[in-house]
C-alpha positions in Angstrom: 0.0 0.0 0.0 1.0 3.6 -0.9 1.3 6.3 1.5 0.9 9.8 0.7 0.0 12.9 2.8 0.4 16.7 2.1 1.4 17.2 6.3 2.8 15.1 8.6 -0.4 13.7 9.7 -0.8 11.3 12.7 -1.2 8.8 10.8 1.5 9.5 8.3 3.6 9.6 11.9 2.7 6.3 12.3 3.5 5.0 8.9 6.5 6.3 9.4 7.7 5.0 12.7 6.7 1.8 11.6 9.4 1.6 9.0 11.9 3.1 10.8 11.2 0.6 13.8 11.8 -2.4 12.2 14.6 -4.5 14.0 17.8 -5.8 12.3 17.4 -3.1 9.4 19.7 -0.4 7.9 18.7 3.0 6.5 20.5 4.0 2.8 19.8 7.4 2.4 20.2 8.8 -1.3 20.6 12.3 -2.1 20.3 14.5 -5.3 23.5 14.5 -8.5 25.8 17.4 -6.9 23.6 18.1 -3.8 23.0 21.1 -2.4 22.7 22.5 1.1 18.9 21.4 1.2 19.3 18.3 -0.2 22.2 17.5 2.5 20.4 19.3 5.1 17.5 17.1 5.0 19.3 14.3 4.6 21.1 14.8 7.6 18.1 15.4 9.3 16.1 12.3 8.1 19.6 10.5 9.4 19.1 11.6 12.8 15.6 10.6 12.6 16.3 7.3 12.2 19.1 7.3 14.3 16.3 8.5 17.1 15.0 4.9 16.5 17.7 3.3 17.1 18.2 2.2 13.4 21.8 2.9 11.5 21.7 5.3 8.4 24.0 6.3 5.8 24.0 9.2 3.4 25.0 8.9 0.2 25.5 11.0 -3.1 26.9 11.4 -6.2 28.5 14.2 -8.1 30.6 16.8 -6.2 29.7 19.3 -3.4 30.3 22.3 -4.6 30.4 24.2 -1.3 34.0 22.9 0.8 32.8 24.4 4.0 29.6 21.9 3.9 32.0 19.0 3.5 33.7 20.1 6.2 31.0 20.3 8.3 28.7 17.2 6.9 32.5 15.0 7.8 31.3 11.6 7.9 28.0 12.2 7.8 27.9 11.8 4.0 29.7 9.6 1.6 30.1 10.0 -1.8 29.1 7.0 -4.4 29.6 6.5 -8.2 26.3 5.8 -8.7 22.7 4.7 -7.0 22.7 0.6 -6.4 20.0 -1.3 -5.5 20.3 -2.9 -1.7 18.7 -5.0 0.8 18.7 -1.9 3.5 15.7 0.2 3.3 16.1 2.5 0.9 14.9 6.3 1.0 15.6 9.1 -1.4 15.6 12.3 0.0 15.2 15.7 -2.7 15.6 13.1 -4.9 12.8 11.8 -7.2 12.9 8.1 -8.7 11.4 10.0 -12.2 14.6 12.4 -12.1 16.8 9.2 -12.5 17.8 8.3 -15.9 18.7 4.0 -17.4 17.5 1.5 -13.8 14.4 2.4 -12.4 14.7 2.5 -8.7 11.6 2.0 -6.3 13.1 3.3 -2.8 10.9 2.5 0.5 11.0 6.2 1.1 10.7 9.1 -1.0 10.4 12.9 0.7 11.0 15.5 -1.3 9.4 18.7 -2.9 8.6 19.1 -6.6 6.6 21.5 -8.9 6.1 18.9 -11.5 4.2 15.8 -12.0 4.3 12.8 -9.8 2.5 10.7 -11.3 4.4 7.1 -11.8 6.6 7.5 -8.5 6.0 4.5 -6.3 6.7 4.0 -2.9 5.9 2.5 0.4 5.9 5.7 1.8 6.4 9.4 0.3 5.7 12.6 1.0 6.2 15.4 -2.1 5.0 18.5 -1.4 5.0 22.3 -2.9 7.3 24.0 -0.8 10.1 25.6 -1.8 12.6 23.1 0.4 12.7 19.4 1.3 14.4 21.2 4.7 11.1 22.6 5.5 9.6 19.3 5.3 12.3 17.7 7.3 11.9 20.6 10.4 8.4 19.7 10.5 9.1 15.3 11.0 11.6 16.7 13.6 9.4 19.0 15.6 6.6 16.4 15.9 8.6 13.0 16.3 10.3 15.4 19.3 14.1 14.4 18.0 16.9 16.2 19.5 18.0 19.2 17.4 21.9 19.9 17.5 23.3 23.5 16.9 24.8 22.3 13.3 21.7 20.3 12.2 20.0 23.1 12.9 22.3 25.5 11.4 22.7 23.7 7.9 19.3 23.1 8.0 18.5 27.1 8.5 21.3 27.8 6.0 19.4 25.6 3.5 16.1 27.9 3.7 18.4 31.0 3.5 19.4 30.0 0.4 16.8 28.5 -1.2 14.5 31.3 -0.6 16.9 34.3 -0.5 16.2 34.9 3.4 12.5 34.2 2.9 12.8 37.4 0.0 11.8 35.3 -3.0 10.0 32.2 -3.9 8.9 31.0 -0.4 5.9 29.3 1.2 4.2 29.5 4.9 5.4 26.2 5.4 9.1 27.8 4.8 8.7 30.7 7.3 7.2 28.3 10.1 10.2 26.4 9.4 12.1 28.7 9.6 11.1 30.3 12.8 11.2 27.0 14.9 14.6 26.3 14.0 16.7 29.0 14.1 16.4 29.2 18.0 18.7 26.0 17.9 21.4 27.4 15.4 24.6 28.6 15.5 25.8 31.9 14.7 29.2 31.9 14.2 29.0 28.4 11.9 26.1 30.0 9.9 28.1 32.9 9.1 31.2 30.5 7.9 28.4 28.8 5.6 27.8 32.1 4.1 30.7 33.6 3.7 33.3 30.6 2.9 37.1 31.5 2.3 38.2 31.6 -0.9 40.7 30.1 -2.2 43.7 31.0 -4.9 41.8 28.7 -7.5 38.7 30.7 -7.3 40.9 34.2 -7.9 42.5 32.5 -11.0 39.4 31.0 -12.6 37.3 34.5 -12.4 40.4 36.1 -14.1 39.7 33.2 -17.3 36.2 33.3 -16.9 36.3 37.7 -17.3 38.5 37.1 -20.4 36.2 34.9 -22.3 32.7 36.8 -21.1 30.4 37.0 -23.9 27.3 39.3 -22.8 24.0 39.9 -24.8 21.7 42.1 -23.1 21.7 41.3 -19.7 22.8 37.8 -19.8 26.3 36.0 -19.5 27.9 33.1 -20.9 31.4 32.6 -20.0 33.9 29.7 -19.6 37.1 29.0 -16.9 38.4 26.3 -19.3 40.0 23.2 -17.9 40.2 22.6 -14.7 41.2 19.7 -12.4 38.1 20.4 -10.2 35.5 22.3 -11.2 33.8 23.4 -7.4 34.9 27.2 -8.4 32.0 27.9 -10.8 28.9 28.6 -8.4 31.1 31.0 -7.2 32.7 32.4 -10.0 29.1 33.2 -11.4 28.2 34.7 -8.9 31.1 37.4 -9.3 29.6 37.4 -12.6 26.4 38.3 -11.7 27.8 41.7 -10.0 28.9 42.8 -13.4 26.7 46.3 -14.0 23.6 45.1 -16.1 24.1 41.5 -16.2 20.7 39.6 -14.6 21.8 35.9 -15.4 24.9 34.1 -16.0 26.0 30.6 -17.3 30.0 29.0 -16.6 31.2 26.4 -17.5 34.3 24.5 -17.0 36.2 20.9 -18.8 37.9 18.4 -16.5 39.0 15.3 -17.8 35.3 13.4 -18.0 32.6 16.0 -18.4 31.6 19.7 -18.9 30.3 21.0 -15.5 27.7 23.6 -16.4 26.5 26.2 -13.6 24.3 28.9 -14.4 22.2 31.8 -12.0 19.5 34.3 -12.8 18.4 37.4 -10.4 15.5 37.4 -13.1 12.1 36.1 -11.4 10.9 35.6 -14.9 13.0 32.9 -15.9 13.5 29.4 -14.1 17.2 28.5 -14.4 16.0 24.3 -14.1 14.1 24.5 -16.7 16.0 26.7 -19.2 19.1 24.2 -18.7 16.6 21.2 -19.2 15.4 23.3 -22.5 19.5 23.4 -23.7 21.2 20.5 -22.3 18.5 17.9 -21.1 18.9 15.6 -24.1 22.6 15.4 -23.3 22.7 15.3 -19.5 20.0 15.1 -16.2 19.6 18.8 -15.0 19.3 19.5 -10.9 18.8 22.8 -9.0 15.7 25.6 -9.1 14.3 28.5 -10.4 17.3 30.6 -9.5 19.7 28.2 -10.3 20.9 25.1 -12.0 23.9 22.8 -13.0 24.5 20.0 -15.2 27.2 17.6 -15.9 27.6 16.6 -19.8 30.3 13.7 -20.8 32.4 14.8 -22.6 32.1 11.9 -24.6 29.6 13.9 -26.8 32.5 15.7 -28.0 35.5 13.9 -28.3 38.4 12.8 -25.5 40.7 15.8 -24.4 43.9 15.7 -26.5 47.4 15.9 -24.9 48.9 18.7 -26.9 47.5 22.6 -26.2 46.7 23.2 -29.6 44.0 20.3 -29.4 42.7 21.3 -26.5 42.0 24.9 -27.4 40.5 23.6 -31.1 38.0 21.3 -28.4 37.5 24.2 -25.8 36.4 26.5 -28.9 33.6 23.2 -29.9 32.4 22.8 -26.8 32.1 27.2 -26.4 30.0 27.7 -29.5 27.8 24.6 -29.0 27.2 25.4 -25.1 26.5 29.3 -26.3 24.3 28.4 -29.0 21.9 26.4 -27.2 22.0 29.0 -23.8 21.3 31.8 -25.4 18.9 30.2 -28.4 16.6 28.9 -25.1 17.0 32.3 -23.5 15.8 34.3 -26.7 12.9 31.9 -26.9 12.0 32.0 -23.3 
């Protein structure tokens, strides 16, 4: 039988419990393709749940974290995997739909989440996929009701998480969000909240925004720009953002080449676009597409264009390919939208 409420019901509290109580069982907690601080927020949080019941849990994901000071405070908490397996633990998917995965279909025990789409075709023993803005606010909610102890940095990441999702509650929130919100920020800390903010920066970062203001293209207020090749491609949410403080410029796409794929990051302060859906528009045919409204990554392989020579001549003939096709379908989608 399928369970699905739009609150946390007493009933859907029961439900719940019931699979987290079962004896000799392990939790596998899967997370969203380069998460971000909501999906790791509420997947920490759904890990403490169970670990309320007495049942052992592990996070895993998939892609890279782009934010270092979230891996340095996650630690162990979270593991990173090459790819989504099938196990004889119960399974639960957090900001992470079963319809968003591409090849194996996956049916997970658990599946909470938020989504503006369709749901139709996701099945579940239990699932809760609401309209809110974050899978954090969700989370908050199982936490104040099942009466689970709240620690200062699972509170704080889990704040952060609403920060940012909703611009401090500015843009794109929902009352579910602010009573969030308010419950749990009486539990966070400061002085780690402001580190999540404002993360130190490193050389990399410095010399990347130097390539990526060299090879700017603008067209009205929108930005495409590349850093190149790169051994780690973290840099770019960051480096777009510096972008989007150029005078006039409302949204902004980087990319950058590492030895596999083409890491694709883009950011709008335009509430008329939806960054998700616009990268889903250009790239969705080559590569899944995760994020929001205000902004969006992807990773293409770069298999769709040929391996990475050794010689810089090659390369440059390769960056120049992958430049005009990545351009051409970014601004083509934002002219049409």
């Amino acid at each position: 039988m399928e369970l699905m409420f739009k609150s946390f019901t007493f009933w859907k509290q029961r439900a719940f419990k019931k699979i987290l109580s079962q004896q000799n069982q392990r939790l596998t907690i899967y997370t969203k393709d380069n998460p971000d601080s909501d999906s790791l927020a509420s997947s920490l949080a759904l890990k403490r749940i169970a670990e309320h019941y007495n049942m052992d849990a592990h996070i895993y994901f998939t892609g890279l974290i782009q934010n270092k000071t979230l891996i340095n405070v996650l630690g162990d908490d979270v593991m990173n995997t090459p790819a989504i397996a099938q196990s004889q633990n119960i399974i639960a998917f957090v900001d992470l739909l079963p319809t968003e995965l591409t090849g194996e279909k996956f049916t997970p025990t658990v599946v909470i989440g938020h989504t503006l789409g369709k749901t139709e075709g996701i099945r579940s023993e239990y699932r809760d996929i609401r309209t809110t803005e974050t899978t954090s606010s969700i989370m908050i909610e199982y936490l104040k009701k099942l009466g689970v102890a709240i620690d200062k940095r699972l509170a704080t990441l889990l704040l952060y998480a609403i920060r940012v999702k909703t611009r401090t509650l500015v843009t794109n929130f929902t009352l579910e969000d602010v009573e969030a919100y308010w419950f749990i920020h009486k539990y966070m800390d400061t002085e780690l909240l402001n580190s999540l903010e404002h993360p130190s920066v490193k050389l990399e970062t410095f010399e990347d925004l130097a390539h990526a203001i060299g090879n700017k293209e603008i067209k009205g207020t929108s930005l495409f720009t590349t850093v190149g090749f790169v051994k780690e491609a973290g840099t770019i949410p960051k480096v777009c953002k510096y972008m989007l403080d150029i005078e006039g410029v409302s949204t902004a796409l980087v990319f950058a080449v590492d030895a596999t794929k083409i890491h694709i990051y883009a950011e709008t302060e335009n509430m008329e676009l939806n960054m998700k859906n616009l990268l889903k528009k250009a790239f969705g045919d080559w590569s899944e597409v995760t994020g929001g409204p205000f902004n969006a990554s992807t990773s293409i392989p770069l298999g769709v264009f040929g391996i990475v020579a050794d010689d810089e001549k090659s390369k440059q003939v390769l960056l120049k390919s992958i430049c005009d096709s990545v351009s051409a379908r970014y601004f083509y989608v934002l002219e049409v939208e």
